[in-house]
C-alpha positions in Angstrom: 135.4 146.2 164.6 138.2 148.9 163.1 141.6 147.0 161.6 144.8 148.2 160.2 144.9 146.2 156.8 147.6 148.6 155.5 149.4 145.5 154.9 148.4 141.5 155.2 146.2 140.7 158.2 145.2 137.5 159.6 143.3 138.8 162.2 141.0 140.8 159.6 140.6 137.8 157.6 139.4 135.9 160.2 136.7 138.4 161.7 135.7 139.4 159.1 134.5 135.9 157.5 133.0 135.6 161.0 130.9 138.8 161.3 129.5 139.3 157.8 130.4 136.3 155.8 133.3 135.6 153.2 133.1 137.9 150.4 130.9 136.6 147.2 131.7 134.6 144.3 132.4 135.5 141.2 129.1 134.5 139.9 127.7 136.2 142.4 129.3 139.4 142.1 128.1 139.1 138.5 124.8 138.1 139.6 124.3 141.4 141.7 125.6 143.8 139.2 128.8 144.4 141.7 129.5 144.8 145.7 131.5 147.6 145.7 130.6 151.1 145.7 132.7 153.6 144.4 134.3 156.4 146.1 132.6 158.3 148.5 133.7 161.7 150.2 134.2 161.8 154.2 132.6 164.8 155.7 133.1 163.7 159.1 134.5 160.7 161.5 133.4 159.8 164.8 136.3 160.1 167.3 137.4 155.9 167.8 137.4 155.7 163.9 139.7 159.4 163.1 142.5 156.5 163.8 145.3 158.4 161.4 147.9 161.6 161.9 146.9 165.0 162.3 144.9 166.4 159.5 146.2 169.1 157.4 144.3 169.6 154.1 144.0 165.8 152.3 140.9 164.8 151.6 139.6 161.2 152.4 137.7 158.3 150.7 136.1 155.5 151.8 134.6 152.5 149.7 132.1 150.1 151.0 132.0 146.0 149.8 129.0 144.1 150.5 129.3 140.5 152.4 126.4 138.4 152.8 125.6 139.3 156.4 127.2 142.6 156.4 129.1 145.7 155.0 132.7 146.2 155.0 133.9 149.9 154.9 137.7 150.6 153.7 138.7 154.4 154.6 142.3 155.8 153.9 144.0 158.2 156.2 147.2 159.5 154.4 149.0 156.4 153.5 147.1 154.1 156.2 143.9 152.0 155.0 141.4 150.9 157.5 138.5 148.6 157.3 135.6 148.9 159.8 133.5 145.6 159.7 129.3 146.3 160.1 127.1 143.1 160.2 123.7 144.2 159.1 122.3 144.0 162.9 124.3 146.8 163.7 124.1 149.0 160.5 122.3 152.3 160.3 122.2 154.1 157.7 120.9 157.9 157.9 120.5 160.2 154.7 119.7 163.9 155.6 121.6 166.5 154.5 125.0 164.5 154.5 124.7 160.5 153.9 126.4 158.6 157.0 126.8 154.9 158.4 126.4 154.3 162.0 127.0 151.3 164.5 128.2 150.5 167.7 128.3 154.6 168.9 130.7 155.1 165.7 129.4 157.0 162.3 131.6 158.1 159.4 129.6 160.8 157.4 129.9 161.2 153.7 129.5 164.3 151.3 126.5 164.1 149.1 128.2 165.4 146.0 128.5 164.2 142.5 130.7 161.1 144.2 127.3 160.1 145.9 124.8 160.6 143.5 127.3 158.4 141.2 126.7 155.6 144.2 123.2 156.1 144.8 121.8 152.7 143.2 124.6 151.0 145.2 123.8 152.9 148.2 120.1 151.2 147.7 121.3 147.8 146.9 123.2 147.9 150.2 119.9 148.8 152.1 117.8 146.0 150.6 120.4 143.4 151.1 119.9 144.3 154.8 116.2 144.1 154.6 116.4 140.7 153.1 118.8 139.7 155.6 117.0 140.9 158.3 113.8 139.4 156.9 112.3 143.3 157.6 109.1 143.1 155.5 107.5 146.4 157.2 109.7 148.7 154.6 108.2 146.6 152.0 105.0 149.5 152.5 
């Protein structure tokens, strides 16, 4: 689910606790050496999620948090923010020669530039969490 949280939204807060869990403690954040990536380049957006004006020349960011059961991208479109909620069930995650996130038909695809080598133990963290969640013990091999 895509939601405006450019400013305060219930709605967001609500779902959001209900897809992929409230975010982590303190002492859990601590615990798992952070649950936010940093910075990440968009290369491309699929068509639902390319929600802001028409593009000129400004290039866009997204971040990613970890919940328990789930991811939580925040992207920026000029002076809007977005947050697209993933629990893991739906995640994929594809690294070829551009990083991307897929789920439900949708995908933003990231730059792999010095912005995602800088993210690339976080980018792993985020795909064993959804192992572990997911109880998938074949990628164990």
């Amino acid at each position: 689910m895509i939601f405006d949280t450019t400013c305060k939204n219930e709605d967001y807060d609500v779902e959001s606790a209900s897809l992929v869990g409230k975010p982590f403690t303190l002492l859990e954040r601590i615990k798992k050496g952070g649950i936010g990536s940093g910075r990440l380049m968009i290369h491309k957006t699929s068509p639902k999620l390319n929600l802001g004006k028409l593009k000129f020349s400004e290039i866009d960011y997204a971040n990613i948090e970890l919940r328990p059961k789930g991811i939580i991208v925040h992207y920026t479109k000029k002076l809007e923010r977005f947050s697209w909620i993933i629990p893991y069930y739906r995640l994929v995650i594809y690294s070829t020669k551009s990083f991307s996130i897929h789920a439900n038909g949708n995908f933003i695809q990231f730059l792999k530039n010095e912005n995602y080598r800088a993210n690339k133990k976080f980018i792993e963290k985020m795909s064993e969490l959804k192992a572990d969640f997911l109880k998938l013990e074949y990628y164990d091999y």
